[in-house]
N, C-alpha and C positions, 0 to 999 in steps of 0.2 A: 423729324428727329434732329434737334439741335447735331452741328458739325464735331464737334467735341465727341459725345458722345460717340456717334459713326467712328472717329479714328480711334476709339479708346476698345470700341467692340471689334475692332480690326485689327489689334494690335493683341487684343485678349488672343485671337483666333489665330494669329501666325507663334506667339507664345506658347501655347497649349496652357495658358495661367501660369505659369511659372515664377511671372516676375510681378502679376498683378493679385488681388484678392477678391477682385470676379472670378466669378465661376461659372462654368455650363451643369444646366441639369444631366442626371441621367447617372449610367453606369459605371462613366469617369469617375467622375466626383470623389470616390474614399481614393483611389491612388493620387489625387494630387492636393488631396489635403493632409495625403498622411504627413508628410512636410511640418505640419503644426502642432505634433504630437511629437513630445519625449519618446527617449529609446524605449522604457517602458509602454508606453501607453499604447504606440505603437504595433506593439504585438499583442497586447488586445483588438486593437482594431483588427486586425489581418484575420484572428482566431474569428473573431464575430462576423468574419465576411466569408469564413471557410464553408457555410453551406447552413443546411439545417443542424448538425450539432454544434454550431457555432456557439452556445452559450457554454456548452461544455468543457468545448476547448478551451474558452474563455477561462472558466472557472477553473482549468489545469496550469493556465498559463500563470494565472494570480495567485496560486498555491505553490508555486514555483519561485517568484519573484517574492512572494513573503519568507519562503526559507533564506534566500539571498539577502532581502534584506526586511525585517522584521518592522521595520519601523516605517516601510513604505505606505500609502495612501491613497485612494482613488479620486481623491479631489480636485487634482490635475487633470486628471481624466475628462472628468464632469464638466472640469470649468472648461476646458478646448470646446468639448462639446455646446456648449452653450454660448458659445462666441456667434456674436452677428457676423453674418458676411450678403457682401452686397453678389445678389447671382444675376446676369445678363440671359435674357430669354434668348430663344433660340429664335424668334421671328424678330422682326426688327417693329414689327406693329404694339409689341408689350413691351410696357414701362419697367427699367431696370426696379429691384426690391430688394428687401433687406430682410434675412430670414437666420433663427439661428442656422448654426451646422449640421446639427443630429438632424432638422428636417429635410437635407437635400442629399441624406445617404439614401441607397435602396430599400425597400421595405421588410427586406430578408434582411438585415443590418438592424434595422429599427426593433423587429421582432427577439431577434437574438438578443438585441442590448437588455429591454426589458426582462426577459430570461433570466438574464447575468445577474443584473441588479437586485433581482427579486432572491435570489440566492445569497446574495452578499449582501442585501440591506440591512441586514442585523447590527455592522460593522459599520455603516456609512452616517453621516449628518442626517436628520432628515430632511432640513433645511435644503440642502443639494439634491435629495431625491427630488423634493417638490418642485425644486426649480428646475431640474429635468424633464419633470411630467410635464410643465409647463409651457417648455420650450417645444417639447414634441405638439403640444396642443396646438401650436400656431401651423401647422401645418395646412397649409389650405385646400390639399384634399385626403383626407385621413383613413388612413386604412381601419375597416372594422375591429381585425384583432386586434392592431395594435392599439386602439381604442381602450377595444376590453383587455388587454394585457394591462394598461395604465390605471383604468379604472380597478386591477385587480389590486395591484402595485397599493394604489391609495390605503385601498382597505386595511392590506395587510398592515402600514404605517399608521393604522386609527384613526385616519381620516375621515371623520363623517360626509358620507356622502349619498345623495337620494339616487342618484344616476345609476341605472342598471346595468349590467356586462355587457349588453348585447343588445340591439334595436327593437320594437315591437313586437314587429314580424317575426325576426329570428328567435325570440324569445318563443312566441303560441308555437311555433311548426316543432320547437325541441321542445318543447314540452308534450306535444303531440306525439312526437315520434317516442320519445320517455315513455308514457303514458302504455304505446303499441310493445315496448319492447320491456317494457316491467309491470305491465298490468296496470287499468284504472285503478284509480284511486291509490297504489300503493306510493308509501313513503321512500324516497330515498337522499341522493346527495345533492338532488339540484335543487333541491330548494336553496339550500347553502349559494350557490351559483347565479339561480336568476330571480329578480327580484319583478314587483307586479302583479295585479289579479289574472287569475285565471281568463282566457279570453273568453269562454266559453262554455255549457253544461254538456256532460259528458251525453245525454240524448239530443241533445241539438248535433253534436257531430255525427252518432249515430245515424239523424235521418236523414243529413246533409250525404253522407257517405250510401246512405242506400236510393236516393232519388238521383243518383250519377252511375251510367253504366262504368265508367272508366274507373269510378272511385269505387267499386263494388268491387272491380279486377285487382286494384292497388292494395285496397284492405285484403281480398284473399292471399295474394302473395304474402305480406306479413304473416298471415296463418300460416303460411305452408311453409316458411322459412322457422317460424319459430317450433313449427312440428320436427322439422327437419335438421336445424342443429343449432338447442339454444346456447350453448357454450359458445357456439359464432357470435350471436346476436346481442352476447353478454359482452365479447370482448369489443365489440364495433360500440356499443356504448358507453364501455370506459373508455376506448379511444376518442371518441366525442365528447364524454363529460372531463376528458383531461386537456383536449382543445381550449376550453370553454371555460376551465376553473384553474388560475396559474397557480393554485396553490396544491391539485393535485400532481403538480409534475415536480415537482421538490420528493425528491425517495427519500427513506430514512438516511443513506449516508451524505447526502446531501445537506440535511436538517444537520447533522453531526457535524459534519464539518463548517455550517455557522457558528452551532455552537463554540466551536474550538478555534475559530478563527475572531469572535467577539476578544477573546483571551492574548490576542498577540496584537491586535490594534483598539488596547483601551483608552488613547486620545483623541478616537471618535465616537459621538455622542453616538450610543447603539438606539435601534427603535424600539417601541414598547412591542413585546414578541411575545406569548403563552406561555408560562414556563414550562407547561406539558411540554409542548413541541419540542423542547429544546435538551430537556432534560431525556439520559438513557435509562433500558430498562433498571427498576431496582437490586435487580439480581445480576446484574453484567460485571464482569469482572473491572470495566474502567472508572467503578465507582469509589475505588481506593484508589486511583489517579489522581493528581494536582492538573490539572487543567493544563498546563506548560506541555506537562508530559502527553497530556490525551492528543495535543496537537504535532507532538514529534511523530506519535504512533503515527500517524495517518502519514506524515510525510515522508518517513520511512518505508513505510508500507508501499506507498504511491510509488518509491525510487525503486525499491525492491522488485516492482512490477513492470517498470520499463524496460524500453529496450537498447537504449540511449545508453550514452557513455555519459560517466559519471563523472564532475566536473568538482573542484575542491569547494564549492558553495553546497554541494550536495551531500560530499561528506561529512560536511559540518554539521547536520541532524544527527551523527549517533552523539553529538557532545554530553545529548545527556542523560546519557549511560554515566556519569559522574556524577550526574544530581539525583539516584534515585539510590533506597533502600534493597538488601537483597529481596524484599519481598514485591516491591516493586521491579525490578528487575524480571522477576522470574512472570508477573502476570505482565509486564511489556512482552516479553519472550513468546508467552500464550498467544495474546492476540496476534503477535505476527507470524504467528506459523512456521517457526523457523525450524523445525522439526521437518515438516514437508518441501525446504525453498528444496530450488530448483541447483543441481549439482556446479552447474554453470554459473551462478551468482557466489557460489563461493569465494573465490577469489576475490573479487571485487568489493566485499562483504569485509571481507579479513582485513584488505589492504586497508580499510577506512576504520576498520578498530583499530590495527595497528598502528596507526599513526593520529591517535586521540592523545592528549595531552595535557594533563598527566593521565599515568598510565592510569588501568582499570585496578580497582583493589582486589582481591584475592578472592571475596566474596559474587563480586558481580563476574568477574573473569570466569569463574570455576560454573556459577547460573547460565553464562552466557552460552559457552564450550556445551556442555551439558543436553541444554536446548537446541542446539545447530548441532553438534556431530552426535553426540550420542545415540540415537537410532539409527542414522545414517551406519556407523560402522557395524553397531549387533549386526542390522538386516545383510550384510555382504553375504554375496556367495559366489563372488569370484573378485580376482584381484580391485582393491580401489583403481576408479580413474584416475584422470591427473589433477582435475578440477580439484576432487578428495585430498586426495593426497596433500597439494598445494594449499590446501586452507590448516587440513592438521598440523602440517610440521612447522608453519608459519605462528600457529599461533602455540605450539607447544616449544616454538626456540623462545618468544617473545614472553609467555604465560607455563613454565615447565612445571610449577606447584600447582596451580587450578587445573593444567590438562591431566596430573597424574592422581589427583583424585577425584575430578568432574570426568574424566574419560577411561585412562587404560585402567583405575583401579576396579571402576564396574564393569569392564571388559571383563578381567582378569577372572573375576565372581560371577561371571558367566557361565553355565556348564555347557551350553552346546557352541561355545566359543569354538572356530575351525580356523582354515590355514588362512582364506584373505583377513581374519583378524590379529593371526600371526604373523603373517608379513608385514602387513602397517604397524605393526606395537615393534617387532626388528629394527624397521625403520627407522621410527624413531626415538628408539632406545642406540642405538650407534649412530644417527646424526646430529642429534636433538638435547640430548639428555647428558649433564655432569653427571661427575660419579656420585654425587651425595644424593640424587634424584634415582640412578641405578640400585644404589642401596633402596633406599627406601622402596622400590619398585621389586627387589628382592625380598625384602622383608614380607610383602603384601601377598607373597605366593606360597607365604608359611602357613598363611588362615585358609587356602582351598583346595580340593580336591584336586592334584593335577592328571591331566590329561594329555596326550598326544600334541595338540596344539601348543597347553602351558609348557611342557617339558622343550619347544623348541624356544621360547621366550625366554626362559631361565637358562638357557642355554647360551643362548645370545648374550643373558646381561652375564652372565659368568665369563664367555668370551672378553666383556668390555673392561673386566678386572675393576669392580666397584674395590671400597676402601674395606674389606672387612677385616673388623676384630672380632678377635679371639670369640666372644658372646655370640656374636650373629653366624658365625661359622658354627659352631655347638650346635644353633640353634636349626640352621640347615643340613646337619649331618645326622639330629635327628630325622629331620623329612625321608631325607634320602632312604633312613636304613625303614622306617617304617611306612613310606609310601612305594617302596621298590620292589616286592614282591610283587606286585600287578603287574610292574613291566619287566619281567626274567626276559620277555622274548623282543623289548624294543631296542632296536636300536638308537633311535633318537637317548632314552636315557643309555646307553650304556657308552654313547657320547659324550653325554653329557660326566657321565661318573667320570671316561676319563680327561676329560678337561678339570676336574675337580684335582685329582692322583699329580698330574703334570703341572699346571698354573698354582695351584696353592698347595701344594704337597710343605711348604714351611707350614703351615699351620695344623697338620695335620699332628695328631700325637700319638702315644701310646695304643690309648683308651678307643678314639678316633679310628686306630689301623686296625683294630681288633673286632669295633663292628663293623666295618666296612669290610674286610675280609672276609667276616659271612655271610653278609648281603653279596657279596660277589661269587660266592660258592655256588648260589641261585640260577644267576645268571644264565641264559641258553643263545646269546647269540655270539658271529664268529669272532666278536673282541673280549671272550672273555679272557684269554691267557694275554693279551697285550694288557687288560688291565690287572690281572693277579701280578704280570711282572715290574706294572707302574708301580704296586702298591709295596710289594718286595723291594723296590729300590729306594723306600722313603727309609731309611735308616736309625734316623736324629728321632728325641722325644720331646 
């Protein structure tokens, strides 16, 4: 070996590569090329090296970075990948070479990638897919699957091609083993998978399998497992026909979210893809969706379901809660479940509608509220948390028209409404709520049955001294006299009466002192003569 060389592979080896663009083969290799990848691209690689879910995380990672920035690309990516680089053998007896990148990662690296791609190819050139495949091809000792992962890859892209999944051999022996584990002759999913004649006539194996003691033993064990649990023998061969076919490990939400990610990167050429495949059921509620919005659902959904702290690129997904109709609204609503979130996401939920920009309008506001608290508050039966709490008052200081009729006016028309619905409506009716919001809130308990619960709520906003005229007082003095025989014995209303005698005794009139005095005649608990002498001392007409 030329002198040159020697001090160049001597210099590679006290560097660790650092300063050169040789490389050693092996398990180094992705850490010290991560160096040649953007910030982005970067944490794809990491994710694709994180194990066997590495395309997953991959695919989280990229779903992530498209909220961040919508207009991002994996072209960069592809092209690092497919960069020559000169790699130095580890003997000194082999001649340095020139190999892309993607073939000197691990083979778990190489798998995952394929994975990734086959998920997101919908969105890519296909141009770069194939210079991809191709660069992997140069690989001078090739791993099987990732073979048939690439060869899968092809197909899916429409690339005609006569090359099978999988070698000969490997081909007859699953089809063999198919054959044991779903019956001669029956039809199923591999044929889709492996391509090639049958090796063989189902009595040639037959009498191959019976002039062999050992294969007479192998065949009966098949018998006795498939006697003995073919639910097993079902699942061990969709876990091999999903080894074997890359396109059975794509799930529906998988296919969903190509489809929805085609929509946010329309300045690459997408591949020709099935429409079935891609399209949802006909009856799914995301079929009055715009496309924009089918892809926020998801990333919403995705933030909603983490555990992570929420970063101001994440908040930016509820934006468009501003671009939809209330009818849209309310089937975004549906699909995310915001009726069941988790008490705990509250806050953090709130703080990023609260601070959208401009605010929401009264229709989406009131759908939003509605779908998040409204079940939450009916089902209470003991005081709200603080999680609760924190999200109602928050969004009813910010939103006080849409909470008072998306929230406490369907409280309110509740009948088995009880105290922890009474505490939180107290709340925030004396934290939360002007007086022009107290009226109206008052007005609303003129249309229902009150109850022990309602009479402490109306108690409160009578406490808070709304604006009332002359009308609205008439109009709750009828309540009073004609809902008050039911409570001769509560105390709660005969509180409430006299906060009515003492706080608004200006309004009170003639006609006013005159039913009211024998609705108190009624009365049986110990404030009745503290209210006959409130009402004795209202004098004026």
């Amino acid at each position: 070996m030329p002198t040159a060389i020697k001090r160049k592979r001597k210099k590679y080896q006290q560097t660790g590569g650092s300063s050169s663009r040789k490389t050693l083969p092996g398990s180094r290799t992705a850490g010290m090329f991560l160096s040649r990848f953007d910030g982005q691209s970067k944490l794809l690689v990491r994710s694709l090296m994180s194990g066997a879910s590495g395309a997953r995380r991959a695919l989280d990672v990229f779903h992530r970075q498209q909220r961040a920035d919508p207009d991002m690309s994996l072209g960069h990516f592809i092209e690092t990948l497919c960069q020559d680089e000169v790699t130095c053998p580890e003997t000194e007896a082999q001649p340095l070479s020139v190999k892309p990148m993607v073939c000197l990662f691990p083979a778990l690296f190489k798998q995952n990638l394929l994975s990734f791609i086959y998920l997101v190819h919908s969105v890519l050139p296909q141009t770069s897919v194939l210079h991809l495949l191709k660069c992997l091809g140069q690989d001078p000792h090739p791993n099987p699957w990732i073979t048939a992962l690439g060869r899968q890859l092809k197909r899916s892209l429409g690339v005609h091609s006569e090359e099978p999944l999988c070698t000969p051999p490997c081909s007859q022996r699953l089809k063999e083993l198919s054959q044991r584990l779903v019956g001669f002759g029956a039809a199923g999913g591999w044929a889709k998978c492996l391509s090639g004649q049958p090796s063989g006539s189902e009595s040639q194996r037959s009498s191959g399998l019976s002039e062999q003691g050992t294969q007479r033993k192998r065949k009966g064990s098949f018998v006795t497992l498939d006697s003995e649990g073919d639910k097993e023998t079902e699942q061990q061969s969709k876990r091999i026909k999903m080894d074997i076919c890359g396109s059975e490990c794509v799930d529906a939400e998988e296919q969903s979210a190509n489809e929805e990610t085609t929509g946010r990167l329309e300045r690459d050429a997408p591949a020709e893809t099935p429409a079935e495949d891609l399209q949802p059921a006909a009856d799914s509620p995301r079929d009055s969706l715009p496309e924009h919005i089918k892809v926020s659902v998801l990333q919403i959904k995705e933030l909603l379901e983490s555990q992570t702290e929420w970063d101001q690129s994440s908040m930016d997904v509820f934006k468009v809660l501003n671009n939809c109709d209330p009818a849209q609204v309310e089937v975004l609503c549906n699909m995310l479940s915001l009726s069941a979130l988790p008490e705990q996401t509250l806050p953090k939920l709130c703080s990023s509608v609260l601070a959208l920009s401009p605010d929401l309008s009264y229709s989406t506001a009131a759908t939003l509220i509605k779908s998040l608290l409204l079940e939450k508050v009916l089902s209470l039966s003991e005081p709200a948390s603080r999680c609760l709490v924190t999200a109602v008052t928050s969004l009813c200081g910010h939103y006080p028209r849409p909470m008072c009729h998306a929230l406490i006016g369907p409280v309110l028309m509740e009948k088995n409404v009880g105290n922890p619905q009474a505490e939180l409506l107290n709340r925030l009716i004396e934290s939360c709520l002007d007086s022009h919001y107290r009226l109206l809130l008052l007005q609303m308990t003129f249309k229902i049955a009150w109850t022990e619960a309602a009479l402490s709520i109306i108690h409160s906003l009578l406490d808070s001294k709304p604006d009332l005229n002359e009308e609205v007082f008439a109009q709750f003095t009828e309540q009073l006299i004609s809902q008050g025989p039911q409570f001769i014995k509560s105390v709660k209303f005969a509180k409430m009466m006299l906060t009515v005698l003492t706080k608004y005794s200006s309004h009170v009139t003639a006609a006013h002192k005159h039913s009211l005095s024998a609705c108190l005649m009624l009365n049986e608990t110990f404030l009745k003569k503290s209210l006959q002498a409130a009402l004795k001392r209202i004098t004026h007409t």
